[in-house]
C-alpha positions in Angstrom: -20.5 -35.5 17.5 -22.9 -37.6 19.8 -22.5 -40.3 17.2 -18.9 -40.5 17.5 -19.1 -40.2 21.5 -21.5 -42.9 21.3 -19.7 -45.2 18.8 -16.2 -44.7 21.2 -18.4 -45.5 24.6 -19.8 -49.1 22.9 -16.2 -49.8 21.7 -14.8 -49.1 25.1 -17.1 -50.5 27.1 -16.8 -54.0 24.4 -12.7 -53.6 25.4 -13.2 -53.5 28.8 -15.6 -56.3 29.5 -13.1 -58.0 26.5 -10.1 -57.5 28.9 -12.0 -58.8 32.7 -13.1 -62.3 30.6 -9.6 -62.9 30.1 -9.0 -62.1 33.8 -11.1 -64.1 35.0 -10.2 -66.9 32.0 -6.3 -66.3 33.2 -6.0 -65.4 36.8 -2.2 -65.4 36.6 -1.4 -63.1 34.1 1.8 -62.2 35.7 1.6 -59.2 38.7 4.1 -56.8 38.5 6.7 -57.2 41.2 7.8 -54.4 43.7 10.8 -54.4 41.9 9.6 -53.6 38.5 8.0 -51.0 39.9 11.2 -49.7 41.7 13.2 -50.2 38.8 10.9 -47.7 36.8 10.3 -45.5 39.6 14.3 -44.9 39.4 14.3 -45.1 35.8 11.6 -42.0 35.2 13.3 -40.2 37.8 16.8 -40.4 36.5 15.6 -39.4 33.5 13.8 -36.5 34.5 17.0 -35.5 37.1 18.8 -35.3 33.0 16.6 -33.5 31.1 16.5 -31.0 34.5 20.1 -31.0 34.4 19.9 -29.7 30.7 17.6 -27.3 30.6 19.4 -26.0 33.6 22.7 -25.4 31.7 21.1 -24.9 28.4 19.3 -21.7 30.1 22.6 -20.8 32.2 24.5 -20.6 29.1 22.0 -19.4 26.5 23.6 -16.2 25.8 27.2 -18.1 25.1 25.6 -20.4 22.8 23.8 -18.5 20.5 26.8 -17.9 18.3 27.0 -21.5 17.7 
């Protein structure tokens, strides 16, 4: 067990200091806009207000749906 915690810690910590040399190699690697972020915001919540929405009906009308 404290072989595989060790083994997952070196590959990790290799990833890591793999992905801030490219940083620093690239320093415009493309930001994420305000809009993307919006537009995903609104996205995740829409889909949340569904599924809500559907478990909402799906427990209103359990009982009617059974015999289905």
């Amino acid at each position: 067990m404290h072989y595989l915690a060790a083994k997952t810690a070196v590959a990790l910590s290799a990833a890591w200091s793999k992905g801030l040399q490219e940083a620093r190699r690239r320093p415009d690697r493309g930001d994420i806009s305000i809009t993307t972020v919006i537009i995903w915001v609104a996205a995740i919540g829409g889909a949340i207000a569904i599924a809500g929405t559907i478990a909402a009906v799906v427990a209103k009308y359990n009982g009617k749906l059974s015999g289905i």
